[in-house]
One Martini backbone bead per residue (centre of mass of N, CA, C, O) as a GRO file, in nm:
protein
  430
    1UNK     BB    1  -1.362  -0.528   1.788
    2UNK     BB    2  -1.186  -0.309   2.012
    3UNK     BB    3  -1.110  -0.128   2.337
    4UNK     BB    4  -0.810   0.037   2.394
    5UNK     BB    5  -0.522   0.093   2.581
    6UNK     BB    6  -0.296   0.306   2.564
    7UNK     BB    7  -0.030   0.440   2.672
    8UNK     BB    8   0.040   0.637   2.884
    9UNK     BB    9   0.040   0.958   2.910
   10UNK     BB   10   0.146   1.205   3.087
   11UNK     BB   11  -0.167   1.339   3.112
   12UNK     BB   12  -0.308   1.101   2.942
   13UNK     BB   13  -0.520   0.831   2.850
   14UNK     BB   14  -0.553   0.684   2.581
   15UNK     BB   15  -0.799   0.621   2.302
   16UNK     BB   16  -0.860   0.311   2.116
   17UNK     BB   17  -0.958   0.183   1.817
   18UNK     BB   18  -0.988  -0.114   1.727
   19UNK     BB   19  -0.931  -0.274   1.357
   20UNK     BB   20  -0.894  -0.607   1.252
   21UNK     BB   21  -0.974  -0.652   0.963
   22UNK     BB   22  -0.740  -0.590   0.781
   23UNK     BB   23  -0.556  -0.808   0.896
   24UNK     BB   24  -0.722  -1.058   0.852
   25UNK     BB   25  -0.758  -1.071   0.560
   26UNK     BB   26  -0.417  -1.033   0.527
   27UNK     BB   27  -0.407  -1.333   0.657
   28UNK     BB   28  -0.596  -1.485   0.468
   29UNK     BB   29  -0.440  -1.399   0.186
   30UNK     BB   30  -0.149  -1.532   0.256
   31UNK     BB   31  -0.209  -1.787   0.334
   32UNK     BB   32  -0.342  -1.866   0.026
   33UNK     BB   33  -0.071  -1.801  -0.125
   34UNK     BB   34   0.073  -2.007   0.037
   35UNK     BB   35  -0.080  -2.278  -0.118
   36UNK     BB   36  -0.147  -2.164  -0.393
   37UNK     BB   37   0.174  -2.040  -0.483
   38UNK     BB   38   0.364  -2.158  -0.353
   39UNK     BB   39   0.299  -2.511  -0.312
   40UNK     BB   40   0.070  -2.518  -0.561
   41UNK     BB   41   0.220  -2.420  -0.761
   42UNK     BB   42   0.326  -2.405  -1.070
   43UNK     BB   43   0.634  -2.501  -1.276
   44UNK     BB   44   0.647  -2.251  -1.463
   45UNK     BB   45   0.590  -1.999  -1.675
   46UNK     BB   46   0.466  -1.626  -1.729
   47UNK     BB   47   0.366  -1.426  -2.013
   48UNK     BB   48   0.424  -1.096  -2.050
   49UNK     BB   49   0.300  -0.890  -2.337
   50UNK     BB   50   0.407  -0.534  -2.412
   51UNK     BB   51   0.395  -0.558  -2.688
   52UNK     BB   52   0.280  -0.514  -3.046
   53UNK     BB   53   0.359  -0.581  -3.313
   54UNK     BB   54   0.284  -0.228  -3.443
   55UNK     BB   55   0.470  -0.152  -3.251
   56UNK     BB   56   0.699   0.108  -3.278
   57UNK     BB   57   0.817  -0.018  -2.950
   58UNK     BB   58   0.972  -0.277  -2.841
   59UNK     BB   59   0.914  -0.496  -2.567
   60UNK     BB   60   1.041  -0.737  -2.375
   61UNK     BB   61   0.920  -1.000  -2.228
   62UNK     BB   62   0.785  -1.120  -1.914
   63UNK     BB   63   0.934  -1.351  -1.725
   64UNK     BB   64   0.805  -1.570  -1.517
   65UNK     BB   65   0.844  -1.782  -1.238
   66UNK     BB   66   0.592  -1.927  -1.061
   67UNK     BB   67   0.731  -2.038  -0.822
   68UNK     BB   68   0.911  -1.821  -0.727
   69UNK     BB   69   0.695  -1.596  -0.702
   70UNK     BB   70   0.479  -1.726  -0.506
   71UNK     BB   71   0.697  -1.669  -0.273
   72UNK     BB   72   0.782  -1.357  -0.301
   73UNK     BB   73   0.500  -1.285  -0.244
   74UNK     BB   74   0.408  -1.447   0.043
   75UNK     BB   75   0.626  -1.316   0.195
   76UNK     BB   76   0.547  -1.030   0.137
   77UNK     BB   77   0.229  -1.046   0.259
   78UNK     BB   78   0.313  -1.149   0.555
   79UNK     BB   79   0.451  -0.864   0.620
   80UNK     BB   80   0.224  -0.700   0.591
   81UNK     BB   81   0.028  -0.844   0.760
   82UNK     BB   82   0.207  -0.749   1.007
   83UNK     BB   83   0.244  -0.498   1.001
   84UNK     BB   84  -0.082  -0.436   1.027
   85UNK     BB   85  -0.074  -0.570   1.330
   86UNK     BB   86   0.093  -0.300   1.417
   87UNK     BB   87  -0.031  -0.076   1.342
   88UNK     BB   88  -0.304  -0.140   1.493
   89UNK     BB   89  -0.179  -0.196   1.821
   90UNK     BB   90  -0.097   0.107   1.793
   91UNK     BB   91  -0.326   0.300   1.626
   92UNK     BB   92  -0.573   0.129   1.533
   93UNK     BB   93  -0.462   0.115   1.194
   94UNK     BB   94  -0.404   0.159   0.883
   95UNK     BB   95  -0.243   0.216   0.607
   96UNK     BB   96  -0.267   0.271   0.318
   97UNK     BB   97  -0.026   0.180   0.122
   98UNK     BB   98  -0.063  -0.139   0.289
   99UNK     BB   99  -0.328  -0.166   0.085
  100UNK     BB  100  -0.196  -0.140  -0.184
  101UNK     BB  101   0.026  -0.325  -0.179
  102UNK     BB  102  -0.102  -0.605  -0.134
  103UNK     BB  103  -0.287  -0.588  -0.386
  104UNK     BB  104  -0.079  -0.598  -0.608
  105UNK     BB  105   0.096  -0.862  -0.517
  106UNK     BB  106  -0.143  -1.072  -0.523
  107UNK     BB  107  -0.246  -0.988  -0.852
  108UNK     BB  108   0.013  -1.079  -0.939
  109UNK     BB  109   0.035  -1.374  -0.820
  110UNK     BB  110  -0.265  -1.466  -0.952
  111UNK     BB  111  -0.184  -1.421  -1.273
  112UNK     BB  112   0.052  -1.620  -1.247
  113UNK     BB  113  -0.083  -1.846  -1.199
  114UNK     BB  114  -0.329  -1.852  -1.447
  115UNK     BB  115  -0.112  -1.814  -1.689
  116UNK     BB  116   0.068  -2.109  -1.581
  117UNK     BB  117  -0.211  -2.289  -1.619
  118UNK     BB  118  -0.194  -2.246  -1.894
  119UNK     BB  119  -0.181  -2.336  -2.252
  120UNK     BB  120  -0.014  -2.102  -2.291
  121UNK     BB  121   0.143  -1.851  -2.103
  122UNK     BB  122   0.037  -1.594  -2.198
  123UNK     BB  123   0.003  -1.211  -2.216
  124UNK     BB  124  -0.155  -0.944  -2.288
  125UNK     BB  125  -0.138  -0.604  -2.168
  126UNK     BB  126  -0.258  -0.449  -2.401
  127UNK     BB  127  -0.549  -0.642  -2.424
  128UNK     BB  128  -0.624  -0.551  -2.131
  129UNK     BB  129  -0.649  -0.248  -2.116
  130UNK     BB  130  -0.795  -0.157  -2.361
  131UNK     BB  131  -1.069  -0.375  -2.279
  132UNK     BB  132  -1.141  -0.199  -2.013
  133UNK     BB  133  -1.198   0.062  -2.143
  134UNK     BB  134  -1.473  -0.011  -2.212
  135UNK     BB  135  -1.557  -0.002  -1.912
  136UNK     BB  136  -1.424   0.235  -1.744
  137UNK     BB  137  -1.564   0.476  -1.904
  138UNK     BB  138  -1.845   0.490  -1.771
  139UNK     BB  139  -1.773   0.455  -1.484
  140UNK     BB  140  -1.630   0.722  -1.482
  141UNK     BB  141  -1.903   0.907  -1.607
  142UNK     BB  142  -2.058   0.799  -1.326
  143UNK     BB  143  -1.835   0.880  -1.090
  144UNK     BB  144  -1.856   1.181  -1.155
  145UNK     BB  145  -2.137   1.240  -1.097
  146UNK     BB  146  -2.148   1.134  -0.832
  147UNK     BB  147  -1.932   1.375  -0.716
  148UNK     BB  148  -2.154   1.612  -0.797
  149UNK     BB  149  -2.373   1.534  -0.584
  150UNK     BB  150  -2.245   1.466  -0.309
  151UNK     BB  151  -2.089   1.715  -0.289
  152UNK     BB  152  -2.359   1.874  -0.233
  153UNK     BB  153  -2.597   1.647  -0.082
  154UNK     BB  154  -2.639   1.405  -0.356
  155UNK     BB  155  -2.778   1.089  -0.407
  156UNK     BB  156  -2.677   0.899  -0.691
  157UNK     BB  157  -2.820   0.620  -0.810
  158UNK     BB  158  -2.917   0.705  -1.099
  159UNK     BB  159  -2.690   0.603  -1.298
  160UNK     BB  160  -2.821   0.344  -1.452
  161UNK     BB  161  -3.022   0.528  -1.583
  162UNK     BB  162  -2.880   0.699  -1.728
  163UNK     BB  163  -2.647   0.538  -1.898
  164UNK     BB  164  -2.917   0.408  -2.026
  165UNK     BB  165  -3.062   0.673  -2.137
  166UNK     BB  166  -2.831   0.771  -2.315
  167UNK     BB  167  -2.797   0.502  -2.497
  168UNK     BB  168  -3.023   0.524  -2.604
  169UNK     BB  169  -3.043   0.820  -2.728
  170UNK     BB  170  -2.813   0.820  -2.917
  171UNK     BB  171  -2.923   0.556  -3.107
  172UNK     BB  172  -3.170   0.710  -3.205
  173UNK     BB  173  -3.045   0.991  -3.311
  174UNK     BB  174  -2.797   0.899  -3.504
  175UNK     BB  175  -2.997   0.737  -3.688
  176UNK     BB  176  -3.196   0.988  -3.750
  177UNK     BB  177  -2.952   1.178  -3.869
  178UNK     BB  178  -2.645   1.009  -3.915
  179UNK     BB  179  -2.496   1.171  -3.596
  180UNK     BB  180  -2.323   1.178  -3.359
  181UNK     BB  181  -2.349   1.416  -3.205
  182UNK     BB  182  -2.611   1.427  -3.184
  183UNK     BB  183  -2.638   1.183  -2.990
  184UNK     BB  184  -2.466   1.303  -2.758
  185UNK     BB  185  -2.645   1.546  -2.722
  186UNK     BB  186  -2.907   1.373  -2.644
  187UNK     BB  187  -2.760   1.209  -2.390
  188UNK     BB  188  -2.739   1.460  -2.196
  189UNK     BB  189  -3.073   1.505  -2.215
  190UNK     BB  190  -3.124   1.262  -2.092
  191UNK     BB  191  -2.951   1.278  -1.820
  192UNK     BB  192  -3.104   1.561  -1.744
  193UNK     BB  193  -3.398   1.457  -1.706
  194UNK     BB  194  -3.355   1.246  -1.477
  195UNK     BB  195  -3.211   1.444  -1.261
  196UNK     BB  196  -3.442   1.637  -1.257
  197UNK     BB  197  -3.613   1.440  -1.095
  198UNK     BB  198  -3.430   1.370  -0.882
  199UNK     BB  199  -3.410   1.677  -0.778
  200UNK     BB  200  -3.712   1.736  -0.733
  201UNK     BB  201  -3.795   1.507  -0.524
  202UNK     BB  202  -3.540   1.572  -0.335
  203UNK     BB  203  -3.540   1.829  -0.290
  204UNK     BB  204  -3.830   2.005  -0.318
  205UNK     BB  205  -3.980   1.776  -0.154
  206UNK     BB  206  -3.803   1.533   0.023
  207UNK     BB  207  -3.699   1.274  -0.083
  208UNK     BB  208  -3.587   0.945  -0.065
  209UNK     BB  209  -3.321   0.922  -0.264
  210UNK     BB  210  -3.295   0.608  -0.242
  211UNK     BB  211  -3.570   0.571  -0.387
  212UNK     BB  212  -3.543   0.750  -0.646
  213UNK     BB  213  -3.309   0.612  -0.768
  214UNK     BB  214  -3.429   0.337  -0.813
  215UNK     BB  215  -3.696   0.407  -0.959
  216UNK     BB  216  -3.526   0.536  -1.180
  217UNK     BB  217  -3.463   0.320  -1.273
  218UNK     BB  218  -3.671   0.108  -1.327
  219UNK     BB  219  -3.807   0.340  -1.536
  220UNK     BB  220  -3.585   0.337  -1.778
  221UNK     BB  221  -3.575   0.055  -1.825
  222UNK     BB  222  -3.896   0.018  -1.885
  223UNK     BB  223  -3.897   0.213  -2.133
  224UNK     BB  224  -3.616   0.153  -2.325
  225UNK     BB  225  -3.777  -0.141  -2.362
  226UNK     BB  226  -4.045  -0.068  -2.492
  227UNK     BB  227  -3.903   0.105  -2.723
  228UNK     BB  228  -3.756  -0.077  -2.867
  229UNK     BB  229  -3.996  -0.270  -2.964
  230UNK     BB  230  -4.115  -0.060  -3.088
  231UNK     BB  231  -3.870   0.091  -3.270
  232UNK     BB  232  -3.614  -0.042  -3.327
  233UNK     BB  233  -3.758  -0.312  -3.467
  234UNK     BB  234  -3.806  -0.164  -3.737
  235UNK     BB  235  -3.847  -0.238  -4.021
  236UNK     BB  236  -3.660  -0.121  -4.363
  237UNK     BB  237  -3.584  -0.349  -4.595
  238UNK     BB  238  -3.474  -0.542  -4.318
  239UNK     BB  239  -3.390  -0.302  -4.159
  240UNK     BB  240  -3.286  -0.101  -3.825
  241UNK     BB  241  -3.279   0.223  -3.853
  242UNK     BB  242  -3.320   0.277  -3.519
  243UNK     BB  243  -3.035   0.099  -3.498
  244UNK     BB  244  -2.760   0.273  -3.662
  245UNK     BB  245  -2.528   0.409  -3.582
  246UNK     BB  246  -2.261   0.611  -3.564
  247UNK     BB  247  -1.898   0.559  -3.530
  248UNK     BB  248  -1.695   0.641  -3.325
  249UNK     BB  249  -1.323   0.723  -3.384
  250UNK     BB  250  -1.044   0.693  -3.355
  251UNK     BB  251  -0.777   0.910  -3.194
  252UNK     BB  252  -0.464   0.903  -3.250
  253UNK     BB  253  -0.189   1.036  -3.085
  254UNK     BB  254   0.122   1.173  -3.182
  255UNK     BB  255   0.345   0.929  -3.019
  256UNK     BB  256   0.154   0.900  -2.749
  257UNK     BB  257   0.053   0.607  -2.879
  258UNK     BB  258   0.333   0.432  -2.889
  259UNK     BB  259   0.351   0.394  -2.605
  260UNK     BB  260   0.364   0.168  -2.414
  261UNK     BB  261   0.047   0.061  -2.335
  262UNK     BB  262  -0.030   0.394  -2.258
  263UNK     BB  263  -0.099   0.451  -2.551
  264UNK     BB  264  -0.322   0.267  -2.606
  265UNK     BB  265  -0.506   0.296  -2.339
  266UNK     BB  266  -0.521   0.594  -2.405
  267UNK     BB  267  -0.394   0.738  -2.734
  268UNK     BB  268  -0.664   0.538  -2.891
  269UNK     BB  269  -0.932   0.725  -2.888
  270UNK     BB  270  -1.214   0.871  -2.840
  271UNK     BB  271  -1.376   1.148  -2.778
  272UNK     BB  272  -1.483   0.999  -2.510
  273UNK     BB  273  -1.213   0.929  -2.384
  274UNK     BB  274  -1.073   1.215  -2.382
  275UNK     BB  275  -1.312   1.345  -2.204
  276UNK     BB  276  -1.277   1.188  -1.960
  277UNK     BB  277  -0.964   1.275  -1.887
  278UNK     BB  278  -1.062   1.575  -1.862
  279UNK     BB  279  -1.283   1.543  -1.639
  280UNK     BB  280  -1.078   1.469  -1.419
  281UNK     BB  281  -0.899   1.734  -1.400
  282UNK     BB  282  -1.125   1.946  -1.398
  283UNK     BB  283  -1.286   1.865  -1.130
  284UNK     BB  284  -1.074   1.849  -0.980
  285UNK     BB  285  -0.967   2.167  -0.990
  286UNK     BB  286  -1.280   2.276  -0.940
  287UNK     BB  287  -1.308   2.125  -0.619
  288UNK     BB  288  -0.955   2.193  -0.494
  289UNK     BB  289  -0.903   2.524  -0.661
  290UNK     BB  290  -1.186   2.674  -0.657
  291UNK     BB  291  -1.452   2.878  -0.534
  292UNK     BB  292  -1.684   2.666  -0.637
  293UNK     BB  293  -1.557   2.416  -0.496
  294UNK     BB  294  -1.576   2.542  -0.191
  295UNK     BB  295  -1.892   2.540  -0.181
  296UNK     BB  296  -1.936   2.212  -0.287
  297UNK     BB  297  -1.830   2.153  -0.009
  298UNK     BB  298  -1.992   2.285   0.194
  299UNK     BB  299  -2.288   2.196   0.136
  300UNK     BB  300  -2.194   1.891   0.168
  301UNK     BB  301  -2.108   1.945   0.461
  302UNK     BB  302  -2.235   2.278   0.574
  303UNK     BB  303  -2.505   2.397   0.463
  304UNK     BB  304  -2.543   2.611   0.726
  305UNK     BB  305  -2.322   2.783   0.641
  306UNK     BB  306  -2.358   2.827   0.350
  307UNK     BB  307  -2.608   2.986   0.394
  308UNK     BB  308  -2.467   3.224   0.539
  309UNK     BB  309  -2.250   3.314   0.331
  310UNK     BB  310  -2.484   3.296   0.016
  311UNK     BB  311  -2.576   3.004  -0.032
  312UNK     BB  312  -2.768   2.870  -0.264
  313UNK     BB  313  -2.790   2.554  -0.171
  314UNK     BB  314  -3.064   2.389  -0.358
  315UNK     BB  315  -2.912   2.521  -0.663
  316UNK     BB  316  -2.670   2.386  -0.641
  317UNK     BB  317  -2.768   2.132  -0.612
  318UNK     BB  318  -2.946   2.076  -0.877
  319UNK     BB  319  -2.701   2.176  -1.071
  320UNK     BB  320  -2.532   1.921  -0.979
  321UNK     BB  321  -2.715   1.736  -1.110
  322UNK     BB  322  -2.756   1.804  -1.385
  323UNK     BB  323  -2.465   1.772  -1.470
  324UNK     BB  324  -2.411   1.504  -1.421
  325UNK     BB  325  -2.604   1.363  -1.590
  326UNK     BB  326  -2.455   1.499  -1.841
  327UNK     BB  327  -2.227   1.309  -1.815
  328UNK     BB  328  -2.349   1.016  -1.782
  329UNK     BB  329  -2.544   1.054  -2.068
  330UNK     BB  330  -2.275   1.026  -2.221
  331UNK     BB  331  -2.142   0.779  -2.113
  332UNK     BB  332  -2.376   0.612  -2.240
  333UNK     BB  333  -2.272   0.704  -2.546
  334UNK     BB  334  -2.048   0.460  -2.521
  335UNK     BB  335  -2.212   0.202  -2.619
  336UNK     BB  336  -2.349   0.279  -2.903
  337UNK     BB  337  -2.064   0.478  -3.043
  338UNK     BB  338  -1.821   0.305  -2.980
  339UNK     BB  339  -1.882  -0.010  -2.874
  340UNK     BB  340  -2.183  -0.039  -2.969
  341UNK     BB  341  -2.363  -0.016  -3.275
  342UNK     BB  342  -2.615  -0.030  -3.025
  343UNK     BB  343  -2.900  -0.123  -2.912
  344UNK     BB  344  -2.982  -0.275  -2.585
  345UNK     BB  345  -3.123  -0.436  -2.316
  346UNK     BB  346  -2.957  -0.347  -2.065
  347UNK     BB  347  -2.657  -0.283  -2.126
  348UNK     BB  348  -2.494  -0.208  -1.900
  349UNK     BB  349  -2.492  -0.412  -1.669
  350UNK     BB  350  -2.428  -0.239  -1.391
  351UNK     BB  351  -2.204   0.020  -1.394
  352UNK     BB  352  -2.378   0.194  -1.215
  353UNK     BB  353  -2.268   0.089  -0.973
  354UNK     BB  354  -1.982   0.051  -1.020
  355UNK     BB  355  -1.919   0.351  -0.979
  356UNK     BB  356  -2.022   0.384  -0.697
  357UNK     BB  357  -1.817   0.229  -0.577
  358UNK     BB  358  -1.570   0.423  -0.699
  359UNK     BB  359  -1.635   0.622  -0.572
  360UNK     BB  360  -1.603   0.537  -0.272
  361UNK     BB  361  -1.291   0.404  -0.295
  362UNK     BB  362  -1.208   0.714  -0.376
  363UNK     BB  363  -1.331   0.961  -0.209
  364UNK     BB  364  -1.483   1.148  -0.367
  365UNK     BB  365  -1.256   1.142  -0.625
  366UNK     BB  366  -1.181   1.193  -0.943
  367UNK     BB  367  -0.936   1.008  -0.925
  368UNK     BB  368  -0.989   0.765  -0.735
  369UNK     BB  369  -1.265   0.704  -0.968
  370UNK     BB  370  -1.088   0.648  -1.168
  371UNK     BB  371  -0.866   0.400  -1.038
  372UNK     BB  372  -1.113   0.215  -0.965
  373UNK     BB  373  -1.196   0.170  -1.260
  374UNK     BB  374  -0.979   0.043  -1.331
  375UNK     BB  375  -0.960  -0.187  -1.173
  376UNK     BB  376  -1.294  -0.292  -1.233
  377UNK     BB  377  -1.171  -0.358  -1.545
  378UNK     BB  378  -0.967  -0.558  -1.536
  379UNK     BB  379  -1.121  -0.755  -1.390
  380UNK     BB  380  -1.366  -0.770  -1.641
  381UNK     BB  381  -1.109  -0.839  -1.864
  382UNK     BB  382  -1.010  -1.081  -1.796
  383UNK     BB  383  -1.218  -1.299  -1.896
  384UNK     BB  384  -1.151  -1.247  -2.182
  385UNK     BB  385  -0.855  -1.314  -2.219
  386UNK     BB  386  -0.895  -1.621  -2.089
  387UNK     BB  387  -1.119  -1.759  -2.261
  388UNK     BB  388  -0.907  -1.947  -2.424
  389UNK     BB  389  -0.839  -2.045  -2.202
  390UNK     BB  390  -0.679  -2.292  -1.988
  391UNK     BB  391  -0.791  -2.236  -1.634
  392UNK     BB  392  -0.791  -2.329  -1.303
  393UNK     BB  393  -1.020  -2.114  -1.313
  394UNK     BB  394  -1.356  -2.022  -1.325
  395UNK     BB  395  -1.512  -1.829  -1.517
  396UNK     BB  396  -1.736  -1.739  -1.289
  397UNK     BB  397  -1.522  -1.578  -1.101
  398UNK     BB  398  -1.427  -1.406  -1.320
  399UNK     BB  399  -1.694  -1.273  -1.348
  400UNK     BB  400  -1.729  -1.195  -1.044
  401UNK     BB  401  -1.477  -0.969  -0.947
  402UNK     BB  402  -1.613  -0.665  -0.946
  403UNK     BB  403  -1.833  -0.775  -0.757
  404UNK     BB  404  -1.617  -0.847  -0.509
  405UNK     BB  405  -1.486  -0.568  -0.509
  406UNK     BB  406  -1.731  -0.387  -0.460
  407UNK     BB  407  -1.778  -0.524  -0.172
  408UNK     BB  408  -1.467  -0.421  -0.069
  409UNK     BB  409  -1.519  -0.116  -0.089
  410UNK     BB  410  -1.808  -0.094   0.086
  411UNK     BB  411  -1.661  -0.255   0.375
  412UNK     BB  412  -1.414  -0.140   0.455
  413UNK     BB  413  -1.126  -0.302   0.371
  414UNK     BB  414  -0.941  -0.030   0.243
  415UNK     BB  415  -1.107   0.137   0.429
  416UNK     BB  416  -1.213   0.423   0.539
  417UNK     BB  417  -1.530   0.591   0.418
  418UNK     BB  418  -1.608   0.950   0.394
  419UNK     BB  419  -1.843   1.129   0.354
  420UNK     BB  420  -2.052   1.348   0.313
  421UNK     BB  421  -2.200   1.502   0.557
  422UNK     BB  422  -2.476   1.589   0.380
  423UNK     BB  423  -2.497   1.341   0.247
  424UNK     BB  424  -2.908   1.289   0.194
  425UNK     BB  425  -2.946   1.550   0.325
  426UNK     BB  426  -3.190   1.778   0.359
  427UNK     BB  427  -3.263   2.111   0.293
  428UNK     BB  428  -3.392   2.357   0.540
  429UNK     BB  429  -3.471   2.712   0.524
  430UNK     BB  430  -3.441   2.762   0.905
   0.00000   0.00000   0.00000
């Protein structure tokens, strides 16, 4: 990072702080591509098929030959990589729209790179996104709950203990109802005590947030497996009764559900699918379209003017973690309800923190962390796509994918990312 003076105004002259971070990766991103894609690139073509046998309406596959494509995704790539370093030099960042076509073209050039290296040579693009949803879906509801804790201004670590803790108490209380909504009650319930939890340490004593959030972590993975192994795993006849949930069924939305990718993707869901969804619109427009989300704007932006103006800081902040909560630990009831019928220890296997990136990612928007859980999901289900086929890349790359992207959207490549002013900060009234 260098720090210069840009051409004189009329006035005074201007500083310009310059970041030349993302200039350089797409620098060294395109190199890759110019090696990788374009010189050594394969000589076949890559199919990638866009429809269903079973889809009502069928379109054509998509057939790219690989070493043209991977020619003119290089191109394109040095060519944004100049933009970025024009930008940079000019007003010292680099346009955020710059680096969604960088990523989405790389992403391109590296599919057809994989794909013509297969065996098989094609790929269902309907079978990439709907396995993706098995992922996306916790981490969207981990990443609402993230939404509403921090824009009140409380870091809620503790998504992965929630997301644990809700699919434990699904699993367990619809086992022994036999009803799942009776589980997914459950679940908001047991999101809602982790909450508690860290709302009392955090907010009540001042308690430093992210340590309450690990340890909360720490203690919910810890209680889960020994219950686990005490309750679960009781035989009763050769079965498991206390752990064999009934399964919620997907409801297709007719018309909606035949559209291309689209269809299957997104109105082939179950209720917590369908749920995902509303919440994600729900929220985005309770936070920046009516006065409670103004409040809790406030809140976490400049406490001590909302409490000027009779807004209840530490009430606010509460309610909204104990909210969140109930959001995660629904989420958690999609890995048992779902997902798998049946719970396992640890079985969230990290999609909490990866939640916390799409926060992040997403400029804590609930859209934002909606599209980049999108992204984070298909990159962890590339490997299950591929892992039939011999492919150029070892499979332990693609497995490590999500969280690779984990690091570059925390690390500030994506651009840069300003949390709420006063989230992690106890508020102390007077």
């Amino acid at each position: 990072m260098s720090t210069t003076l840009a051409p004189t105004a009329p006035a005074q002259d201007r500083l310009i702080v310059r970041n030349w971070k993302v200039p350089v990766v797409f620098g060294i991103l395109a190199a890759f591509a110019l090696v990788v894609f374009a010189v050594l690139g394969p000589g076949g073509t890559a199919t990638f098929r866009l429809s269903q046998d079973g889809d009502a309406w069928q379109l054509p596959n998509l057939v790219l030959p690989a070493r043209a494509t991977g020619i003119v995704v290089t191109v394109l790539c040095l060519a944004l990589a100049a933009l970025a370093y024009r930008q940079t030099q000019r007003t010292g960042r680099t346009e955020r729209w710059l680096g969604v076509s960088f990523a989405i073209l790389f992403v391109i050039g590296l599919m057809v790179w994989i794909i013509a290296g297969t065996n098989t040579q094609n790929i269902t693009l309907v079978g990439l996104f709907t396995g993706a949803m098995l992922i996306v879906t916790p981490i969207v509801f981990g990443s609402l709950s993230g939404v509403l804790c921090e824009r009140s201004g409380v870091v809620n670590i503790a998504i992965e203990g929630q997301l644990l803790a809700g699919a434990f108490t699904a699993s367990l209380v619809a086992s022994i109802t036999g009803n799942a909504l009776a589980g997914l009650v459950a679940a908001a319930v047991a999101g809602v005590a982790v909450s508690f939890l860290l709302a009392v340490f955090s907010i009540r004593y001042l308690v430093n947030q992210i340590i309450v959030g690990v340890v909360l972590n720490v203690l919910v993975a810890g209680l889960t497996g020994f219950l686990f192994e005490k309750i679960m795993k009781i035989k009763v006849e050769g079965a498991t009764i206390y752990n064999q949930p009934p399964h919620l069924p997907n409801l297709p939305i007719p018309v909606l559900s035949e559209i291309p990718i689209l269809g299957p993707t997104f109105f082939r869901q179950s209720i917590l699918g369908y749920l995902m969804l509303v919440l994600v619109a729900v929220i985005w427009f309770a936070l920046y379209r009516t006065r409670w989300g103004l409040r809790i704007r406030a809140v976490g932006e400049h406490p001590q003017a909302a409490d000027t103006m009779g807004v209840n800081v530490n009430r606010t902040r509460f309610r909204n973690v104990l909210a969140g909560g109930a959001i995660a630990g629904i989420g958690g009831a999609y890995f048992t309800l779902v997902a798998v019928s049946s719970f396992s220890k640890d079985m969230t296997g990290g999609l909490g923190f990866i939640a916390l990136a799409a926060l992040i990612f997403g400029r804590w928007n609930p859209v934002g962390a909606f599209l980049a859980a999108l992204l984070f999901g298909v990159a962890g289900n590339l490997q299950s796509v591929l892992s039939i086929a011999v492919t150029p890349v070892d499979g332990h790359f693609l497995a490590m994918l999500p969280y690779a992207l984990t690091i570059l959207a925390v690390s500030g490549l994506v651009g840069r990312a300003r949390p709420p002013a006063a989230s992690g900060v106890p508020y102390v009234k007077g």
